[in-house]
N, C-alpha and C positions, 0 to 999 in steps of 0.2 A: 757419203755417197749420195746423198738427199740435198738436192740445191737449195730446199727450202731454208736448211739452217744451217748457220755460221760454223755451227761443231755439230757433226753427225753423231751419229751412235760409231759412224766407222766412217773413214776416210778416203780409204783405197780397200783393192779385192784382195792386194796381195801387199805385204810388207817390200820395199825395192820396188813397186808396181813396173815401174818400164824399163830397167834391166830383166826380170820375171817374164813380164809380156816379150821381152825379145828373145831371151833366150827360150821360153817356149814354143813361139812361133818357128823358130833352126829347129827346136826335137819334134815339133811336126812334118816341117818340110822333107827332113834328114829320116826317118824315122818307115820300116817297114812295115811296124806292128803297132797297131791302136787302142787293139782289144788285151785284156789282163795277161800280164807276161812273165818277162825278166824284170822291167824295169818297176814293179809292184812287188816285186820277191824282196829289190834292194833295198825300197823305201821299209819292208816289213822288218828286217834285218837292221837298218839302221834305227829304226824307232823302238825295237825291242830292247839293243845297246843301250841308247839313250837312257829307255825307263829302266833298265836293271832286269827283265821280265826274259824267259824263255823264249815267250813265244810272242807274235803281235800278228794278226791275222786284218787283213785289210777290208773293209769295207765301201762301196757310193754312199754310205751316209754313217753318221753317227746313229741317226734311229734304226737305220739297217744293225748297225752293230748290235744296238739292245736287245731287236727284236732277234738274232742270229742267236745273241747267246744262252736267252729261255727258250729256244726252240733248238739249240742245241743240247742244254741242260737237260730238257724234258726227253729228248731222242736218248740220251745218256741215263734215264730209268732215276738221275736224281730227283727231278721234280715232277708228279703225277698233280693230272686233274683235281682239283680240288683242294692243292696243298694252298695253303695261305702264306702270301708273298709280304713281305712286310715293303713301304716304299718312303722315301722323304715327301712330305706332305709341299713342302716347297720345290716343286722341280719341273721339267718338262713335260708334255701331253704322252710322247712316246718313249717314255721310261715307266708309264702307266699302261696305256693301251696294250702293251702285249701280255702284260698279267692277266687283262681283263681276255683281250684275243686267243691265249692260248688254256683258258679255261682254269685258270686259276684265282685264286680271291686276294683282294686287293685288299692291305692292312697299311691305313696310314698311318706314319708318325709325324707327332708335332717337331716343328724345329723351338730353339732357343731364339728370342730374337736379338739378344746379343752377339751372335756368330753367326747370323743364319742357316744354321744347319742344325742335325739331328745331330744328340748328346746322350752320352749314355745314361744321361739320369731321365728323358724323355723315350729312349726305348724302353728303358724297365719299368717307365710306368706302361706302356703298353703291355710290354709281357705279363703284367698282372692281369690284363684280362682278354689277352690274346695268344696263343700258342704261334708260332709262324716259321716255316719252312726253311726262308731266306728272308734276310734283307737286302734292296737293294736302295743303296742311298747315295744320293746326289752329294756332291762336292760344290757348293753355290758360289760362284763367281769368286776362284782364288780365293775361298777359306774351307776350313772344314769344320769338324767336332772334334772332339776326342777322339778317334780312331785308334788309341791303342788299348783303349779302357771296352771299347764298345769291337772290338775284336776279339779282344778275352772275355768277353761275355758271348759273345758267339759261337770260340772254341767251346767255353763251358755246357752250352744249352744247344751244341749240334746245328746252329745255324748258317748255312752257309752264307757269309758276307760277298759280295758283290756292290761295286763300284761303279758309279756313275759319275768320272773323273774328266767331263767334258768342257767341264768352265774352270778346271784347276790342273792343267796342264803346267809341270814347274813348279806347284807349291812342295815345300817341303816343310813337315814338320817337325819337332826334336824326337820324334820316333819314328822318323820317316817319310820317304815320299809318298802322295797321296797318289792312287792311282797302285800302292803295291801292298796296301792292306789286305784287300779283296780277294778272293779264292780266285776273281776275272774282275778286271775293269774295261769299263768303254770311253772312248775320247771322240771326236769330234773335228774337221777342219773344215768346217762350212764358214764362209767369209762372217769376220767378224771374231771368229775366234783366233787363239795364240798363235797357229801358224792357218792359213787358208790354201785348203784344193778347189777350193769353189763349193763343190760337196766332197765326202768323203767322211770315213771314221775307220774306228779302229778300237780288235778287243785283242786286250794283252791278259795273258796267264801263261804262270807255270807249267801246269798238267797238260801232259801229251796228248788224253785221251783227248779231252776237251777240244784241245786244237786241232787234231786230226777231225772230229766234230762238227767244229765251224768251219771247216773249208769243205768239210762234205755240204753241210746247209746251205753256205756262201753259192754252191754252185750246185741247183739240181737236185743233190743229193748222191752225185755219182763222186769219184775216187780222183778224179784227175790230177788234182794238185796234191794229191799224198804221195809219202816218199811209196819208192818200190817194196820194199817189204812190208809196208803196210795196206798196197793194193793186193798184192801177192796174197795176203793175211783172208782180204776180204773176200777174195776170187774164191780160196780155198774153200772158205765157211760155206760160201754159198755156194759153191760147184761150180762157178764159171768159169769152164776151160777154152773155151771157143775165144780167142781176142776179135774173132769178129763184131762179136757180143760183149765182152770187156766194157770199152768205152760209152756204150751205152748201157749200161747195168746201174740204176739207182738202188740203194744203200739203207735209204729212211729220208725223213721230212726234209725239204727244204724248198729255197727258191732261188731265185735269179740277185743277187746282191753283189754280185760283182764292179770291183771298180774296173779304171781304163786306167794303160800307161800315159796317161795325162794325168790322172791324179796321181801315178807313183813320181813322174818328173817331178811335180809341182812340189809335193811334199818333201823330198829328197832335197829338192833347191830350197825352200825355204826352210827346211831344217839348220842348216848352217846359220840361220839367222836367229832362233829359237832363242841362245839364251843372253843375246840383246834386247830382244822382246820383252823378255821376265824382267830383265834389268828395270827396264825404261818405264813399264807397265807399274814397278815396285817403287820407283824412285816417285816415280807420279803419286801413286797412292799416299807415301809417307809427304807429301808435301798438304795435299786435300787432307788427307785424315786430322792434321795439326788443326786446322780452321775448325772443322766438324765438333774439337774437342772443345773450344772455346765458346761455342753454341746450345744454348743448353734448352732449346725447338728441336734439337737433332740429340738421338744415339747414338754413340759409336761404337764398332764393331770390335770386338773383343779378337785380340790376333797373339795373344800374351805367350798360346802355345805353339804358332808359328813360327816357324825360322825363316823361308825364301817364303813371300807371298807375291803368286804370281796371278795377280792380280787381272780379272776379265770384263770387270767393268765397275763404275765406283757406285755404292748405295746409299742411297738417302731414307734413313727411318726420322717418321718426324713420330713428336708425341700425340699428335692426335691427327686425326682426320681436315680439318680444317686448316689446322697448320702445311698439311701434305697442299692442299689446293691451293694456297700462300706462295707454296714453293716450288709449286710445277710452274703457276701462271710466272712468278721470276725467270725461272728457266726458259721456259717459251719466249718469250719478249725478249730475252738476252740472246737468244736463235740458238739455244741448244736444246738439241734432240733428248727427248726421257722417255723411259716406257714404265711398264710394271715391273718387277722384281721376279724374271723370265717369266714363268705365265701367274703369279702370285698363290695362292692358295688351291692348287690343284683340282681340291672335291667343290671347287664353287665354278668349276666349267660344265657347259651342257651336257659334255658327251660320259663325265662320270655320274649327273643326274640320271642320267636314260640308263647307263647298265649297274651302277649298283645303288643300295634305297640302305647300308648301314650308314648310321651315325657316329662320327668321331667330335671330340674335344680338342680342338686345334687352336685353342685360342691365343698361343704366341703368333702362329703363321697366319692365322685373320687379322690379327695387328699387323703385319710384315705388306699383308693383302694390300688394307687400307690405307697404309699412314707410308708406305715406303714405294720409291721409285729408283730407277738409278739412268746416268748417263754414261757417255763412253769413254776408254780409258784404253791407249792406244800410243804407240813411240812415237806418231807424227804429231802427239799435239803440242803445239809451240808455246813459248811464254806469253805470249800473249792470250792463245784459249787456255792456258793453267791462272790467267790473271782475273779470265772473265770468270770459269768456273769457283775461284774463290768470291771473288765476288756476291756467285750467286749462293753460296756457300753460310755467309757470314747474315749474322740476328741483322 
């Protein structure tokens, strides 16, 4: 989408960009209702099918979703002030901030830098000198960890696991899909990623409670989107018999995080496209990853316990630092787009300097920080950007 380079990070907004853009533009024109409806009910309904999941509650964002479902959690009496949140030390700014926002302490774990993610031999060394509440850990760009070794260690020690499955949409691993380890997972369709609303997200769990939860927080805090018997439930508890008063009756904490039937269209239409995406995204990676292995300036990414790897964008670990700067200036000159490895080392951003002063041992994900970048990885890229990216690929 960036004129400047020959291969963006991303290409179009939407997968089909101008059959998408037309058929959009008819469910606008055609369309009575703009604000959160039916056609956000379907897309939640379809998307829960897809992941296998009860329930899938819709979100305007992915960080909406995170921040929905610890501020659902906590309204839910499982997680109090003060509990220690455990998080993947590699991941997003707001898969952070609302531990920190909702008064909770924030316990990083290092990742492996061979999978980029958190391993349960990197959680239990933290639990050695950390007790923690929950973890919630990121799934980094279509790979994960171990997730079935570091689930049973969770069930063992009471921790509730949670999912941050917004760049591994489609991976599956030989003990399952990622994104249905988790007690809840969050996902994500902001452009760029495996399917795009523009904005948009999405938290899928089985428990009721939970879901009835996040559509109280999703909107206000009042009851609207719950079934009848569970308004019915809440009227009673609290004595609201007037329906004058009903529809404005709040419940407990929340906000405004509502999406629009623009983002249920969007997602619903590009759903059908989903697992050509995974495909094309998988077929890409296994052609790049070959070159990577014959380079021995580059790491490659340990995928041994993966089955479908749906892949979100391709990463470069170099062995050192100055190699990393070798390899970006190639890239740039060659006109493709690289960034950090989403925002690299998490506790080395400003805003977790200002709120918290603990010290961790992160020294896989400060290698991951410094020596590693990655570019994009997308169905439209043609043989000729998979020709330049080897290229820039190769000693």
């Amino acid at each position: 989408m960036d004129n400047k380079y020959t291969i963006p990070l991303i290409k179009d907004t939407f997968f089909n960009e101008n059959e998408t853009k037309r058929e959009l533009a008819n469910f606008i024109l055609s369309s009575h209702q703009l604000s959160m409806g039916e056609i956000c009910a379907e897309f939640e309904n379809d998307f829960a099918n897809y992941q296998g999941r009860n329930n899938a509650i819709l979100f305007n964002s992915g960080s909406s979703a995170n921040l929905a479902l610890l501020q659902a959690l906590k309204n839910l009496g499982l997680f109090m002030e003060g509990d220690k949140i455990g998080f993947s030390a590699l991941t997003w700014s707001t898969n952070v901030m609302p531990i920190i926002q909702l008064g909770f302490i924030p316990i990083a774990i290092d990742c492996d830098v061979r999978t980029l993610n958190v391993m349960s031999y990197t959680l239990e060394e933290r639990l050695k000198e950390n007790e923690i509440k929950a973890l919630f850990i990121t799934n980094v760009l279509g790979f994960a960890g171990d997730l079935e070794v570091i689930k049973k260690i969770c069930d063992e020690k009471n921790i509730i696991l949670l999912e941050d499955n917004c760049e591994s949409l489609g991976t599956i691993l030989t003990s399952g899909r990622t994104g249905n380890f988790g007690f809840a997972s969050t996902f994500s369709f902001y452009v760029a990623h495996h399917i795009s609303t523009i904005e948009g997200g999405m938290v899928c769990t089985d428990d009721e409670n939970l879901a009835d939860m996040l559509r109280i927080v999703r909107a206000h805090g009042w009851d609207r989107n719950l079934k009848e018997a569970k308004q019915t439930e809440l009227r009673k508890k609290y004595k609201i018999e007037n329906d004058f008063f009903s529809k404005y009756s709040f419940y407990d904490l929340g906000y405004n995080l509502r999406p629009t039937e623009i983002t249920g269209f969007i997602g619903n239409y590009q759903l059908k496209f989903l697992e050509y995406i995974i495909k094309q995204r998988a077929k890409n990676f296994e052609i790049l990853k070959q070159v990577v292995a014959n380079n021995d300036d580059l790491l490659s990414v340990n995928t041994s316990h993966i089955q479908t790897i749906s892949n979100f964008a391709f990463p470069v670990i170099c062995k050192s630092i100055l190699k990393r700067e070798k390899y970006i200036q190639r890239f740039n000159k060659a006109g493709v787009e690289v960034r950090p490895i989403i925002a690299g080392n998490v506790l080395r951003q400003p805003f977790f300097h200002k709120y918290c002063k603990t010290k961790f041992n992160l020294s896989n994900s400060n290698h991951i920080h410094e020596c590693g970048f990655y570019f994009g990885n997308y169905p439209e890229l043609t043989e000729n950007d998979l020709s330049v990216l080897k290229d820039c690929l190769r000693k």
